[in-house]
PDB file with SEQRES, HELIX, SHEET and CRYST1 records, atoms N, CA, C and O in Angstrom:
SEQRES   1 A   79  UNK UNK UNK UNK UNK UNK UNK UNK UNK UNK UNK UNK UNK          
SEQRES   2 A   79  UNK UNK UNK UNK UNK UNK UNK UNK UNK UNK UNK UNK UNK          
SEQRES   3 A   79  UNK UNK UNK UNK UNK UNK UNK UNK UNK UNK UNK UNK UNK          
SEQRES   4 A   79  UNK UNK UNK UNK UNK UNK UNK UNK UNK UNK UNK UNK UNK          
SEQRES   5 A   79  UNK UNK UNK UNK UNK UNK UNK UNK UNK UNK UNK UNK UNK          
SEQRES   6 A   79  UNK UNK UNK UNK UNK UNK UNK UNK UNK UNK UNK UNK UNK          
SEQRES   7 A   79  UNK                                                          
HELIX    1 AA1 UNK A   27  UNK A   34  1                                   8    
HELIX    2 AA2 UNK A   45  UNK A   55  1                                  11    
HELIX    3 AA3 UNK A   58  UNK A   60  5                                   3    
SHEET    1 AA1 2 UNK A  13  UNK A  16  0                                        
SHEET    2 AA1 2 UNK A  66  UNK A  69  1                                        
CRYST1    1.000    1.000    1.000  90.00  90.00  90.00 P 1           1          
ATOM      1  N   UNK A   1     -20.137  49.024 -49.905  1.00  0.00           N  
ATOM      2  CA  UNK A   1     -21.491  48.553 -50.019  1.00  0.00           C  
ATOM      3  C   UNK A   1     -22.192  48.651 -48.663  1.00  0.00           C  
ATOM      4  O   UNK A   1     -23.369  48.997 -48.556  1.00  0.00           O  
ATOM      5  N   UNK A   2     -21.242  48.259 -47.425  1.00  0.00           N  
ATOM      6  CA  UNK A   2     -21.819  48.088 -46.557  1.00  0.00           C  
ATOM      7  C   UNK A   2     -22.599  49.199 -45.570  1.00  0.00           C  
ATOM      8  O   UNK A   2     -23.429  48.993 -44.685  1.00  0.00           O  
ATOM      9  N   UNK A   3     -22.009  50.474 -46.063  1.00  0.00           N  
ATOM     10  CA  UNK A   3     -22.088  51.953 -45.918  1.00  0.00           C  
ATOM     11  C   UNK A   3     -23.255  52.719 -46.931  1.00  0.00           C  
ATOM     12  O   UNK A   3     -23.610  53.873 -46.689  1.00  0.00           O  
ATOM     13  N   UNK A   4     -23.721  52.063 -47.906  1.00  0.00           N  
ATOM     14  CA  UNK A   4     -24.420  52.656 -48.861  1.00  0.00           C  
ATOM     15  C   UNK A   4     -25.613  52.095 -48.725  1.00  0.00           C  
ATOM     16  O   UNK A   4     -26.630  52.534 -49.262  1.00  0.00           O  
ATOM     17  N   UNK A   5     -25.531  50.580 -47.630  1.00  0.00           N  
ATOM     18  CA  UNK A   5     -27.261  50.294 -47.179  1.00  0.00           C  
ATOM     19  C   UNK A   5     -27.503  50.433 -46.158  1.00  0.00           C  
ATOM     20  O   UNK A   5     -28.613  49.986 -45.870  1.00  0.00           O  
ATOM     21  N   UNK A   6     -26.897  50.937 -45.262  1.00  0.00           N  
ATOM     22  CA  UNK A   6     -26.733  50.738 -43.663  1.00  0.00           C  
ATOM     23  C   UNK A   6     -27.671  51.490 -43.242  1.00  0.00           C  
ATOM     24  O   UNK A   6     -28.132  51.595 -42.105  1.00  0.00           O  
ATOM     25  N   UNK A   7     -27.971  52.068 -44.295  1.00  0.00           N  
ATOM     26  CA  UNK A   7     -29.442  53.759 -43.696  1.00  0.00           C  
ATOM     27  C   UNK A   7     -31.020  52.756 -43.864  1.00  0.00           C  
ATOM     28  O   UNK A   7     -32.120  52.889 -43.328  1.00  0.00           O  
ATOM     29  N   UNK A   8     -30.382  51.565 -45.045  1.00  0.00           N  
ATOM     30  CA  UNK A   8     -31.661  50.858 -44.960  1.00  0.00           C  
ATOM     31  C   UNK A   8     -31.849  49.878 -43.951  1.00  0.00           C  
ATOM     32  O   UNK A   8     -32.972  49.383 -44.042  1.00  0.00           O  
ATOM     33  N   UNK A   9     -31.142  49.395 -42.989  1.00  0.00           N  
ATOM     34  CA  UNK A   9     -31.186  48.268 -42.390  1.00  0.00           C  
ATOM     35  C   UNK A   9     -30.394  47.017 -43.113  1.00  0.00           C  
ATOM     36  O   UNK A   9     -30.601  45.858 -42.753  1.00  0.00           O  
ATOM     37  N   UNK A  10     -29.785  47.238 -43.804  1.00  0.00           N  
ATOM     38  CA  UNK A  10     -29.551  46.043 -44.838  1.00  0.00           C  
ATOM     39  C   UNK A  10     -27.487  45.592 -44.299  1.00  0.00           C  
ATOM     40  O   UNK A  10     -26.488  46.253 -44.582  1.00  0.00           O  
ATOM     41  N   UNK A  11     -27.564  44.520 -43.645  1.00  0.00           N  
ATOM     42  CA  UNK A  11     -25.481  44.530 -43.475  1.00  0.00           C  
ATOM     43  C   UNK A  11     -25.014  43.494 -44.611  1.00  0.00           C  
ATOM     44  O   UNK A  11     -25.538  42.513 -45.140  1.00  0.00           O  
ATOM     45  N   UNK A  12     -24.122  43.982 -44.707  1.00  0.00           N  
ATOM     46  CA  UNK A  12     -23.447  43.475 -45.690  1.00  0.00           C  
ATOM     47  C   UNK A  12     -21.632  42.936 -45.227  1.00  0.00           C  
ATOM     48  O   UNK A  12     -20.661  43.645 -44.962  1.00  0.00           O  
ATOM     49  N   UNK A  13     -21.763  41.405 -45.289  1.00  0.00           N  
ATOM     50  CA  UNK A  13     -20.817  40.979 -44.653  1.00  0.00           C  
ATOM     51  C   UNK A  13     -20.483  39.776 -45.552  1.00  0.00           C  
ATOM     52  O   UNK A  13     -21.253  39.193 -46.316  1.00  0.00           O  
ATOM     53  N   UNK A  14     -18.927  39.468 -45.265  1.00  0.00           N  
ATOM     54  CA  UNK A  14     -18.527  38.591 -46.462  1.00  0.00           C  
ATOM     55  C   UNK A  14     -17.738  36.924 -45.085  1.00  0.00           C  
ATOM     56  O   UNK A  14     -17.172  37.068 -44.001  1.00  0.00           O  
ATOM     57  N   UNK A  15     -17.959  36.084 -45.561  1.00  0.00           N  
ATOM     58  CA  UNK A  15     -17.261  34.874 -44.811  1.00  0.00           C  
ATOM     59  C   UNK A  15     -16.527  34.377 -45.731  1.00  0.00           C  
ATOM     60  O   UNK A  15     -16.894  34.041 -46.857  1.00  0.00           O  
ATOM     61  N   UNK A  16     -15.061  34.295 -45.104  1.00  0.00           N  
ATOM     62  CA  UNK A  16     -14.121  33.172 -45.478  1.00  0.00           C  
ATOM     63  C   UNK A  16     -14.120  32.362 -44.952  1.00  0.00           C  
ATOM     64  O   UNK A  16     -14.004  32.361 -43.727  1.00  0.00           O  
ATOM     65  N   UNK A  17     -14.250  31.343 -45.658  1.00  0.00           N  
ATOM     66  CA  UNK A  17     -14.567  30.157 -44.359  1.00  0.00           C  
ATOM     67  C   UNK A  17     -13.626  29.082 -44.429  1.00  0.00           C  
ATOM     68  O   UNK A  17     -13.654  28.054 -43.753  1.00  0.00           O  
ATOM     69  N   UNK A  18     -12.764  29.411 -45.329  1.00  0.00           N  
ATOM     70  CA  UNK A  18     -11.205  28.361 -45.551  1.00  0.00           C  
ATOM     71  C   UNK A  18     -11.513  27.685 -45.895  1.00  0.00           C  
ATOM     72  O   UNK A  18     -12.483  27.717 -46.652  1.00  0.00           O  
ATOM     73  N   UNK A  19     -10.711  26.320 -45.470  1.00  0.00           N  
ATOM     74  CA  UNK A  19     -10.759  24.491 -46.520  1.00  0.00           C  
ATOM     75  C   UNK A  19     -11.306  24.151 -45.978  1.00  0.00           C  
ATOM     76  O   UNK A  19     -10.954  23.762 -44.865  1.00  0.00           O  
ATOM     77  N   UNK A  20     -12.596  24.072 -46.443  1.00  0.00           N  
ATOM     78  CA  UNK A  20     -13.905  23.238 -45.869  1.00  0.00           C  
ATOM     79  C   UNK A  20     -13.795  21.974 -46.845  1.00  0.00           C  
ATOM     80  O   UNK A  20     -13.404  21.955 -48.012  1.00  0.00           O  
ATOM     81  N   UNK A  21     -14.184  21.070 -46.154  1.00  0.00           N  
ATOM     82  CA  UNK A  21     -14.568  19.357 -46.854  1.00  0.00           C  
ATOM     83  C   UNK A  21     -15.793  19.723 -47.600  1.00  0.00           C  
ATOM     84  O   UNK A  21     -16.787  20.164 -47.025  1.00  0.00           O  
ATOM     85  N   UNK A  22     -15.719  19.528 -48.961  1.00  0.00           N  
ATOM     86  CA  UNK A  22     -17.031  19.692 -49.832  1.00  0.00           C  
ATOM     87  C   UNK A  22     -16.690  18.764 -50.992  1.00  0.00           C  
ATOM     88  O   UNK A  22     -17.234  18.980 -52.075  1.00  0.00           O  
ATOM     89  N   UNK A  23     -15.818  17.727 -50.859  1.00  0.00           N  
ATOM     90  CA  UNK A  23     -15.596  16.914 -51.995  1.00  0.00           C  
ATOM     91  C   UNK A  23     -14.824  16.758 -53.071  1.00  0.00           C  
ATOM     92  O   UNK A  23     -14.698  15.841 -53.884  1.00  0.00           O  
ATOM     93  N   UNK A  24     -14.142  18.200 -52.893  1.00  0.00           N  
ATOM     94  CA  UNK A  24     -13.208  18.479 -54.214  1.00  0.00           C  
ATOM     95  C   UNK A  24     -12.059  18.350 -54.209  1.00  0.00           C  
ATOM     96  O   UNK A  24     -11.240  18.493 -55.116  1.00  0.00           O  
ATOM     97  N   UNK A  25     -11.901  17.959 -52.771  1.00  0.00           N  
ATOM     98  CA  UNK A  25     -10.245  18.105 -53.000  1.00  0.00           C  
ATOM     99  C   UNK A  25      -9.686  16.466 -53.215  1.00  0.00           C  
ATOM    100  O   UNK A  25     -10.584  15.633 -53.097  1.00  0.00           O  
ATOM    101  N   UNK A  26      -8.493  15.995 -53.475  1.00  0.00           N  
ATOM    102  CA  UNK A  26      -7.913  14.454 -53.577  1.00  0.00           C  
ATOM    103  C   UNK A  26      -7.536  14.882 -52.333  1.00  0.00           C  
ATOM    104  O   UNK A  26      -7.524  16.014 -51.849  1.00  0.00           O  
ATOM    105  N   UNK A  27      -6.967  12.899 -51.500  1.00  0.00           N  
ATOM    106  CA  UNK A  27      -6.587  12.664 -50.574  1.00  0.00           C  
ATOM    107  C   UNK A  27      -5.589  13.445 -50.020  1.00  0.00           C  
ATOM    108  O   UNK A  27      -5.633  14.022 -48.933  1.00  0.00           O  
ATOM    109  N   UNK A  28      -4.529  13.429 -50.963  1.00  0.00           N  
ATOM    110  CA  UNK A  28      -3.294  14.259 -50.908  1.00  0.00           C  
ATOM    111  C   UNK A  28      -3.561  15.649 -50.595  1.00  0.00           C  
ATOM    112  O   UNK A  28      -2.808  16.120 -49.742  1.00  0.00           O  
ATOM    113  N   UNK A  29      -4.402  16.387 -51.049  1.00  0.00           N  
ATOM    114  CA  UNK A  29      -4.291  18.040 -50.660  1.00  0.00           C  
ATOM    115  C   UNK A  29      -5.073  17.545 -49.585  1.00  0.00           C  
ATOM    116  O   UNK A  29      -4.673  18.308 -48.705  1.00  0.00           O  
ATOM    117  N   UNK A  30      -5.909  16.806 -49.026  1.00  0.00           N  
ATOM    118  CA  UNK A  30      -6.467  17.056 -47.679  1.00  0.00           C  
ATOM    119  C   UNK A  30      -5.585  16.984 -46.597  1.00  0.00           C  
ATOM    120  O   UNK A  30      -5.637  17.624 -45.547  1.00  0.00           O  
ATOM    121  N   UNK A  31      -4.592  15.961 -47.029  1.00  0.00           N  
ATOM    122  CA  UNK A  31      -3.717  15.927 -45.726  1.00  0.00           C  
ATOM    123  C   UNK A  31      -2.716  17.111 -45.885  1.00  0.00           C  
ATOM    124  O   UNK A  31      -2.567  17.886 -44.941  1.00  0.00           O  
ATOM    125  N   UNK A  32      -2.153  17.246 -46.831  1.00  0.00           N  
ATOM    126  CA  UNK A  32      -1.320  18.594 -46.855  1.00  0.00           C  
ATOM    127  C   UNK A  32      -1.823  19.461 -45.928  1.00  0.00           C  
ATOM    128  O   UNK A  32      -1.249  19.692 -44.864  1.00  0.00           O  
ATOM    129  N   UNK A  33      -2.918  19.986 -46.281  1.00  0.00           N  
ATOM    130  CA  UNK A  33      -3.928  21.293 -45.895  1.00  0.00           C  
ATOM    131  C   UNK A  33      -4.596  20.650 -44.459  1.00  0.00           C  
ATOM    132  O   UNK A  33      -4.883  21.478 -43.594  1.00  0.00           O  
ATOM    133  N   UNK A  34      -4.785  19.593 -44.247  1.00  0.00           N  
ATOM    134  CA  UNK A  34      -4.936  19.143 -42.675  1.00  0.00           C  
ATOM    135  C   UNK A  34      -3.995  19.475 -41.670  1.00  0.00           C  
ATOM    136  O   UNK A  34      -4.261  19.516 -40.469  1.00  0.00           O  
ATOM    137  N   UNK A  35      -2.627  19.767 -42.299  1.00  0.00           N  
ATOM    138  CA  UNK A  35      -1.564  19.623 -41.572  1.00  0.00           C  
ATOM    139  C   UNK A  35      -1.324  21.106 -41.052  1.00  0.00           C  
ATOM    140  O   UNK A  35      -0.533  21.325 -40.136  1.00  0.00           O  
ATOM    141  N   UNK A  36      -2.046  22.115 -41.682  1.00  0.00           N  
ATOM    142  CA  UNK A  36      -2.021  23.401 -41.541  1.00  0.00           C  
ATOM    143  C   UNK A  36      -3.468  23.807 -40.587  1.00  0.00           C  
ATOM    144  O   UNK A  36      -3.913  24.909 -40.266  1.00  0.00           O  
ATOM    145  N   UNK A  37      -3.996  22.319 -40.286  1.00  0.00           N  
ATOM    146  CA  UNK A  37      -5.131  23.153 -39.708  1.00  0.00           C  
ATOM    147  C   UNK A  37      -5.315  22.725 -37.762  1.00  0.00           C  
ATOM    148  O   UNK A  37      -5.742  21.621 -37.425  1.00  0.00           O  
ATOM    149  N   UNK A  38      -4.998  23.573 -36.938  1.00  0.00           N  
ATOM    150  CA  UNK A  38      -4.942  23.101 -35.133  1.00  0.00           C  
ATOM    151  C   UNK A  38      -5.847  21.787 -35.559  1.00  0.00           C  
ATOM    152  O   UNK A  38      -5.223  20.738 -35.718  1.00  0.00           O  
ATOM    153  N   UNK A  39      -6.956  21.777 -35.711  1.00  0.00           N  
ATOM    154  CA  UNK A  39      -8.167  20.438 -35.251  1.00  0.00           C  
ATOM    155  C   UNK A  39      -7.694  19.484 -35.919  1.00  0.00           C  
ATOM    156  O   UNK A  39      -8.071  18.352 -35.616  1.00  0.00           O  
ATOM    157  N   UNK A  40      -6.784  19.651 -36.962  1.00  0.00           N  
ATOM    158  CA  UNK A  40      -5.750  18.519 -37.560  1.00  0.00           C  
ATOM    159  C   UNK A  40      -7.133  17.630 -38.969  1.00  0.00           C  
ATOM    160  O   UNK A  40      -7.156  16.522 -39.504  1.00  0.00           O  
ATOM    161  N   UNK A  41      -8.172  19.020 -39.063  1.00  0.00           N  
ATOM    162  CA  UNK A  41      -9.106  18.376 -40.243  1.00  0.00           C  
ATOM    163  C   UNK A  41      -9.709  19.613 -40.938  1.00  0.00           C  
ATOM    164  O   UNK A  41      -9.418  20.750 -40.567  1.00  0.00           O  
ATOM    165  N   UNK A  42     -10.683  19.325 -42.107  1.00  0.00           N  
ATOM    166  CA  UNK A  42     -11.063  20.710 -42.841  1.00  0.00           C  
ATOM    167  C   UNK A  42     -12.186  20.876 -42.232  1.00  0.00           C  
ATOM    168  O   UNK A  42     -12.703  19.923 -41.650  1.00  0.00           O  
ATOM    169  N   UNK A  43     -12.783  22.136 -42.251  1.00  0.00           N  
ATOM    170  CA  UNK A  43     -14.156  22.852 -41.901  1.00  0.00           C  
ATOM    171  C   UNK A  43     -15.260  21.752 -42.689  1.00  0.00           C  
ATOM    172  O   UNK A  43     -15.112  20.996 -43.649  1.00  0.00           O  
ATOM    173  N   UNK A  44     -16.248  22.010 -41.929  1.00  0.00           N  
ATOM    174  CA  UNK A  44     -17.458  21.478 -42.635  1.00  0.00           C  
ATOM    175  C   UNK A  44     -18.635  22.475 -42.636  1.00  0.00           C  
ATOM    176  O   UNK A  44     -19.006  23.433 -41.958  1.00  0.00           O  
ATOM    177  N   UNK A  45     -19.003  21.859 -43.616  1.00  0.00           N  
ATOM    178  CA  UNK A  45     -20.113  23.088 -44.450  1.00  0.00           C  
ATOM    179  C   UNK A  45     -21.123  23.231 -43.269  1.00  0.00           C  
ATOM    180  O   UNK A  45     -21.470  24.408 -43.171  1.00  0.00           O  
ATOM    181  N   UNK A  46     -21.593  22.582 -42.523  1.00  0.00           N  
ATOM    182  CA  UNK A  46     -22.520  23.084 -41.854  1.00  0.00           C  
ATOM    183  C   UNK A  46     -22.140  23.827 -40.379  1.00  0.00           C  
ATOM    184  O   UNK A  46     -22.824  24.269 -39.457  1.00  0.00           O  
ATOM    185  N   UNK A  47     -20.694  23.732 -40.643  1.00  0.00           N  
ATOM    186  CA  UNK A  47     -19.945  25.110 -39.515  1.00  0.00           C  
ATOM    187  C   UNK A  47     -19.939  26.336 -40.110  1.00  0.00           C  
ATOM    188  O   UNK A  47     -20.215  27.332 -39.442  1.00  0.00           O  
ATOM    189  N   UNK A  48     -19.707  26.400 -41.091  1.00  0.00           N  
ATOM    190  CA  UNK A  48     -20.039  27.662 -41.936  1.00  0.00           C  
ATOM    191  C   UNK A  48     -21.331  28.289 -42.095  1.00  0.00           C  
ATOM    192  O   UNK A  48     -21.487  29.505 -41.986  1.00  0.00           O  
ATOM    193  N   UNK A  49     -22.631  27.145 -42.456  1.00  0.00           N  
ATOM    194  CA  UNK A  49     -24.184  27.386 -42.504  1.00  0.00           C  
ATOM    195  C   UNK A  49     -24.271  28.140 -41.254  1.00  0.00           C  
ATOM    196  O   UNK A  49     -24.728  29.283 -41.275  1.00  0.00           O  
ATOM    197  N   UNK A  50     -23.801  27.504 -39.972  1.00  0.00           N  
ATOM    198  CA  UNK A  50     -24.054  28.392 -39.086  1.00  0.00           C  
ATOM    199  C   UNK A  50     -23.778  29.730 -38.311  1.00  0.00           C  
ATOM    200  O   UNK A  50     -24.305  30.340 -37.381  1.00  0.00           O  
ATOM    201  N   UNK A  51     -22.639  29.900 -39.187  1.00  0.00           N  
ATOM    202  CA  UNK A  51     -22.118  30.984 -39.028  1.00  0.00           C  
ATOM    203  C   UNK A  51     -22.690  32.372 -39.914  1.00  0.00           C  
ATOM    204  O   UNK A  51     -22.571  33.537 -39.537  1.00  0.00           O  
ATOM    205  N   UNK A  52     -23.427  31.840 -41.363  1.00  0.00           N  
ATOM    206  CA  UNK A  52     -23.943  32.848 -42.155  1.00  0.00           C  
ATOM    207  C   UNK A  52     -25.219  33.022 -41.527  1.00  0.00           C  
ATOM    208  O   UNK A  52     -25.837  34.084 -41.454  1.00  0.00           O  
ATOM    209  N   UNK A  53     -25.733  31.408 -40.877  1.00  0.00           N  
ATOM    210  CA  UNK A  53     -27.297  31.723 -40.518  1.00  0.00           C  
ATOM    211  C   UNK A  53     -27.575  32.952 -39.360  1.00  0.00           C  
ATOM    212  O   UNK A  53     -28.541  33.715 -39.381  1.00  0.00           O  
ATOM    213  N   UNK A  54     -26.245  32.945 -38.130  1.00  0.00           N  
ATOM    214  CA  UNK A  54     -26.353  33.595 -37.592  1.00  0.00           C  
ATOM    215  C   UNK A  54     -26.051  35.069 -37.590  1.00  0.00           C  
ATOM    216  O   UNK A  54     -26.436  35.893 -36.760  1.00  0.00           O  
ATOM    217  N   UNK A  55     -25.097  35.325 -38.940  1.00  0.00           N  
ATOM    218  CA  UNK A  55     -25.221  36.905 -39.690  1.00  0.00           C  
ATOM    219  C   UNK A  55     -25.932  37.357 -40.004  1.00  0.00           C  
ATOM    220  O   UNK A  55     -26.052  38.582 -40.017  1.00  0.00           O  
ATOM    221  N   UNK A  56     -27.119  36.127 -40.598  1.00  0.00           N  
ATOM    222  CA  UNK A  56     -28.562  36.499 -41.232  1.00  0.00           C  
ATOM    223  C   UNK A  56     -29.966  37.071 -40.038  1.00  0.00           C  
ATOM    224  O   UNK A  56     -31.016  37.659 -40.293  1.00  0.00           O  
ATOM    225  N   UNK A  57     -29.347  36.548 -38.623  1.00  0.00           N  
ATOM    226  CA  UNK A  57     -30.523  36.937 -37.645  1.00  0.00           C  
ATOM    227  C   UNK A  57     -30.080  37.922 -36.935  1.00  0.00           C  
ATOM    228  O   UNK A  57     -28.930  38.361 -36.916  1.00  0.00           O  
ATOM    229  N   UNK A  58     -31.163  38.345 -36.233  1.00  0.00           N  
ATOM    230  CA  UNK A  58     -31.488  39.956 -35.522  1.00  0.00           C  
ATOM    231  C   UNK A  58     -30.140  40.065 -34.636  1.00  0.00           C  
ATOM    232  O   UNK A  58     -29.619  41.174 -34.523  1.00  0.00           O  
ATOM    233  N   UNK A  59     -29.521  38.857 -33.960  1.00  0.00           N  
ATOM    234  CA  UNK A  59     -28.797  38.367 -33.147  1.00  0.00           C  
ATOM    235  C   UNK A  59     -27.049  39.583 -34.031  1.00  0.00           C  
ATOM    236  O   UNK A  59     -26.036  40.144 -33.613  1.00  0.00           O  
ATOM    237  N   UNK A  60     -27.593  39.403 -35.051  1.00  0.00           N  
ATOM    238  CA  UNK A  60     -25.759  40.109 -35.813  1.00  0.00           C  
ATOM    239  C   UNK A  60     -26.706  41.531 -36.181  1.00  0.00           C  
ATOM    240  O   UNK A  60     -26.249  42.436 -36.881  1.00  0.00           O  
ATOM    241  N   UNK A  61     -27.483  41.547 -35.847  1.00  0.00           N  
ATOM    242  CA  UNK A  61     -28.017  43.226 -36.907  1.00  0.00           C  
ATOM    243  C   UNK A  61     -27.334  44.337 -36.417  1.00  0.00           C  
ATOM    244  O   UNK A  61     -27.798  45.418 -36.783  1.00  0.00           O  
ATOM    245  N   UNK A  62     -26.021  44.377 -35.437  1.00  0.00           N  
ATOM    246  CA  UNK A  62     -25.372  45.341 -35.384  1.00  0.00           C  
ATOM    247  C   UNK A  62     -23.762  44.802 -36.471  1.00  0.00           C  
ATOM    248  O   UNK A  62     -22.804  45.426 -36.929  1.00  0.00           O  
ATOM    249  N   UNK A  63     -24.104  43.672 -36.488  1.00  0.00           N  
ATOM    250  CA  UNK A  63     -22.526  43.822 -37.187  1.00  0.00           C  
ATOM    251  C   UNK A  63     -22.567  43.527 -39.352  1.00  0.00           C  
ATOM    252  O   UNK A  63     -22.938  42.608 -40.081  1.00  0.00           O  
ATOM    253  N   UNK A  64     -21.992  44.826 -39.558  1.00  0.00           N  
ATOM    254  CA  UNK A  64     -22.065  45.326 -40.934  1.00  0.00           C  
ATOM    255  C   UNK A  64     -20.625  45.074 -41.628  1.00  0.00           C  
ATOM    256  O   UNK A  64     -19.757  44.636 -40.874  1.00  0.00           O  
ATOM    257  N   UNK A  65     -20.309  45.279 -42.843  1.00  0.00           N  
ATOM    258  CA  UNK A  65     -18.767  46.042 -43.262  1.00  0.00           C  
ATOM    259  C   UNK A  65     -17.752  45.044 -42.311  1.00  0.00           C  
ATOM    260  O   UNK A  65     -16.984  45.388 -41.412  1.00  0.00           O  
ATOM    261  N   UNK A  66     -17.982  43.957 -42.738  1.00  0.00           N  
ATOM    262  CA  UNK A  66     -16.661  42.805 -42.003  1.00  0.00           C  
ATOM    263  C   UNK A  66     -16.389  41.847 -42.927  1.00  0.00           C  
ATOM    264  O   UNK A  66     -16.998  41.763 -43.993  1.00  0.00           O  
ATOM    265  N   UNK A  67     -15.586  41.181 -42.617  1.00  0.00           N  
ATOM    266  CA  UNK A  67     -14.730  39.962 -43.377  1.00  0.00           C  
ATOM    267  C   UNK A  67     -14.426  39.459 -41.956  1.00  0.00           C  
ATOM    268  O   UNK A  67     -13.638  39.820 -41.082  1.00  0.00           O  
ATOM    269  N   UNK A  68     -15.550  38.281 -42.078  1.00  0.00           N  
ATOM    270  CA  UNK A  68     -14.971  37.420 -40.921  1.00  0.00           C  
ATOM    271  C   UNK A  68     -14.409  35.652 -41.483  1.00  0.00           C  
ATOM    272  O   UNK A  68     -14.939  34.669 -42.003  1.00  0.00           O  
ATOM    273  N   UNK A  69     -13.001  36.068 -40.971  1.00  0.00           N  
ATOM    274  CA  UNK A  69     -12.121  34.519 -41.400  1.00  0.00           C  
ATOM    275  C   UNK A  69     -12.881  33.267 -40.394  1.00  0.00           C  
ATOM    276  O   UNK A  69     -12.521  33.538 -39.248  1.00  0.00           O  
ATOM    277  N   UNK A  70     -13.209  32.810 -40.380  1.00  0.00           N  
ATOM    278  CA  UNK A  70     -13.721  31.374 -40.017  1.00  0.00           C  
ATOM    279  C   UNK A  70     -13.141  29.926 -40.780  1.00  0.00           C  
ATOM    280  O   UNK A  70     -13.607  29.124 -41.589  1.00  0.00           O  
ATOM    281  N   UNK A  71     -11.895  30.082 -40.058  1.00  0.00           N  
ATOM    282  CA  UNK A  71     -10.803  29.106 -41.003  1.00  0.00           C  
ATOM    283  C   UNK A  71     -10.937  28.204 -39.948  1.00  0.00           C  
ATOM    284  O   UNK A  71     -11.790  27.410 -40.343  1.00  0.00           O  
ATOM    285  N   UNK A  72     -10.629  27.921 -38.988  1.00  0.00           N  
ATOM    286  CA  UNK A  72     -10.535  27.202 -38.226  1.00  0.00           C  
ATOM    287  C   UNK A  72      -9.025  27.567 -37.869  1.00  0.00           C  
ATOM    288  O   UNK A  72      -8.650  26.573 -37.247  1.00  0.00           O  
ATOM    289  N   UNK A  73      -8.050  28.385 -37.925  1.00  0.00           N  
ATOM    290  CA  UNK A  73      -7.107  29.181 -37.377  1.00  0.00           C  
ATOM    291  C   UNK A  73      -6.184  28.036 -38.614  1.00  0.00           C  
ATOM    292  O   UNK A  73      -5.358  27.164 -38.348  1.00  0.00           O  
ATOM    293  N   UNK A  74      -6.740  28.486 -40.023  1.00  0.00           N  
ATOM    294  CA  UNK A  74      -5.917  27.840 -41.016  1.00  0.00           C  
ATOM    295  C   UNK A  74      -4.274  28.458 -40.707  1.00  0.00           C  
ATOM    296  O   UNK A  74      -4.255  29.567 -40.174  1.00  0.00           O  
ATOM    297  N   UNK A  75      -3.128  27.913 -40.961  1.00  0.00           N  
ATOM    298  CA  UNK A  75      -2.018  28.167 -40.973  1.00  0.00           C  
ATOM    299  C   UNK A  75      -1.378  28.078 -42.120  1.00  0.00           C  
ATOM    300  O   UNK A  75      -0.670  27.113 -42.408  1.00  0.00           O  
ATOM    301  N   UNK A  76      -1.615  29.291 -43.031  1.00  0.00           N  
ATOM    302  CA  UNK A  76      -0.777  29.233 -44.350  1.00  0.00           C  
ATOM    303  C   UNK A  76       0.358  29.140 -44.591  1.00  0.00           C  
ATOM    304  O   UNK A  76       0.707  28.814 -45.725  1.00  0.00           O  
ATOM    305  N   UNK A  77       1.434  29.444 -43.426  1.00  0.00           N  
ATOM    306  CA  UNK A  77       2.962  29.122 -43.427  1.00  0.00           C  
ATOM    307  C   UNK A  77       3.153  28.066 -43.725  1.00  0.00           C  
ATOM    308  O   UNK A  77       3.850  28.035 -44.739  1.00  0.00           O  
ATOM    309  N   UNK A  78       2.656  26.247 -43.035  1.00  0.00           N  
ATOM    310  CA  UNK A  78       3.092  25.146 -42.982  1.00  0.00           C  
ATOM    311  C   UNK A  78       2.629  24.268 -44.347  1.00  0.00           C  
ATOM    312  O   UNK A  78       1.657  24.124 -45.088  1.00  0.00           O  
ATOM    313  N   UNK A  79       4.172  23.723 -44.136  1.00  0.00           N  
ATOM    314  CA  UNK A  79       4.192  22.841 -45.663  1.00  0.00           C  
ATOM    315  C   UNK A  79       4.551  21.424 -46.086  1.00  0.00           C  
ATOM    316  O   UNK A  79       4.461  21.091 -47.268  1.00  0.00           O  
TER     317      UNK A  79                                                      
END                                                                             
């Protein structure tokens, strides 16, 4: 996709943004999944807002065709 608008100006970029706190999870998977995360807590949505807001300005208009992980250096090994 990101190759088929790029002649228009248009980037096309995808965020993972891992276990963010948004309410859904029970106590229990937070700490599980806390335990996998360095800051020892989940992402919050408005670390993420700022990360798309700033894909969205002139500031990223060179960067296209990515998958940027914004986990907070989630650690899927630990259990």
């Amino acid at each position: 996709m990101a190759d088929a608008l790029a002649g228009r100006g248009i980037t096309v970029n995808t965020v993972n943004p891992g276990p963010v706190d948004t309410g859904w999870a029970d106590p229990e998977l937070t700490r599980h999944v806390g335990r996998a995360l360095p800051a020892g807590r989940w992402g919050r949505p408005e670390e993420v807002a700022r990360l798309v807001r700033w894909l969205a300005s002139d500031e990223a208009a060179w960067i296209t065709g990515q998958v940027i992980n914004s986990e907070g250096g989630f650690r899927r090994w630990v259990s």
